[in-house]
RONUTOR-20694 format. One line per 2 residues: for each residue z, y, x of C-alpha. Coordinates in nm, 3 decimals, always signed. Layout:
N
Z,Y,X  ...
//
This chain:
95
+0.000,+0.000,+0.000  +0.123,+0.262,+0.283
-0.210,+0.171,+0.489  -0.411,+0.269,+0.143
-0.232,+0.602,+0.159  -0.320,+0.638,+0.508
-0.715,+0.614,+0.444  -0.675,+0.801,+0.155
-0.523,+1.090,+0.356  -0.749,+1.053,+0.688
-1.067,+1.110,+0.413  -0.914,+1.365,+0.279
-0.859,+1.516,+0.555  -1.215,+1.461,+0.690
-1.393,+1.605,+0.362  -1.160,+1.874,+0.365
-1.250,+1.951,+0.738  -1.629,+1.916,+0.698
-1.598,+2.067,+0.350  -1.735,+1.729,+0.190
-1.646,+1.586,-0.144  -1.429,+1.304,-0.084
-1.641,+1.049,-0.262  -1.933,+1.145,-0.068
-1.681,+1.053,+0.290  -1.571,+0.747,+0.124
-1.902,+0.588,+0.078  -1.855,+0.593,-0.347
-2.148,+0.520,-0.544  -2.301,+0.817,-0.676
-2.516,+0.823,-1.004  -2.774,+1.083,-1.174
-2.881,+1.036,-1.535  -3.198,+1.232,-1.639
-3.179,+1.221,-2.020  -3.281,+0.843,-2.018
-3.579,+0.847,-1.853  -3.451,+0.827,-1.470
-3.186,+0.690,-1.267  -3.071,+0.816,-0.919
-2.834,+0.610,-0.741  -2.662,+0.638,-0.391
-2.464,+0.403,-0.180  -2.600,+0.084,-0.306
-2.583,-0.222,-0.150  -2.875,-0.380,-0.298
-3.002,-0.566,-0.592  -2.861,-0.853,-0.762
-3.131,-0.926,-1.052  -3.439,-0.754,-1.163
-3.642,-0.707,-1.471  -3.811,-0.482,-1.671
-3.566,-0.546,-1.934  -3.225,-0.502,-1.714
-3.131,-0.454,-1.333  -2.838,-0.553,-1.163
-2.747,-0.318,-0.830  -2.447,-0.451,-0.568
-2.223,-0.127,-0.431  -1.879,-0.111,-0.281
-1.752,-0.047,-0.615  -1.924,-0.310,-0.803
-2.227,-0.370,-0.967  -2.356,-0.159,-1.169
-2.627,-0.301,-1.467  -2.887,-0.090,-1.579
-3.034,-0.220,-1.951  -3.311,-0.072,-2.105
-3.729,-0.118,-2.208  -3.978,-0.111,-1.939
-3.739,-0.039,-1.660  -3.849,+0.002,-1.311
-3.820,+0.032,-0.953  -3.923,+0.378,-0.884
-3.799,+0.446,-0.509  -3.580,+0.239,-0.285
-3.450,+0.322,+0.056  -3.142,+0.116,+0.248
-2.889,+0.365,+0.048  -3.088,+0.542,-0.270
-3.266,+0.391,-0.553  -3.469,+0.541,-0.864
-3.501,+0.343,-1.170  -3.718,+0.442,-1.444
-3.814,+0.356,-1.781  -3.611,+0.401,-2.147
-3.270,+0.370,-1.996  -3.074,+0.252,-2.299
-2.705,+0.106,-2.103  -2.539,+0.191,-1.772
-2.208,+0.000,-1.758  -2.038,-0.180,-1.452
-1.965,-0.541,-1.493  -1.646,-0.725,-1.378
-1.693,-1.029,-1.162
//
């Protein structure tokens, strides 16, 4: 627990020094919802299952499932991804 506080203080402390948000040090995943049309994400860790019906993206955080009509891969880099289509759910799933 102490050694949770610790990190949690260290990236505050970094953020606050490099005037960063502090999900942005800690490596959180970051999402962008245009209307339901687009999906931005950052800090993935790649993708789990694919379709043009629903896609399934690993992050630190969890995966994240994307549901929704004629979905696709828009843009994909080693960190970002753009979905696209009619973007109907975005929920995380437990494992």
């Amino acid at each position: 627990m102490e050694k949770k506080r610790e990190q949690g203080g260290i990236l505050s402390s970094v953020a606050e020094l490099f005037d960063l948000p502090p999900d942005v040090v800690a490596g959180l995943p970051r999402l962008e919802l245009v209307g339901n049309r687009q999906l931005y994400l950052e800090h993935h860790t790649g993708l789990l299952a694919y379709s043009d019906t629903q896609i399934d993206v690993n992050t630190n955080f969890g995966v994240l499932r994307i549901r929704g009509q004629r979905l696709t891969l828009v843009a994909m880099t080693g960190e970002e991804l753009r979905i696209g289509g009619s973007i109907d759910a975005v929920e995380w799933v437990s494992c």
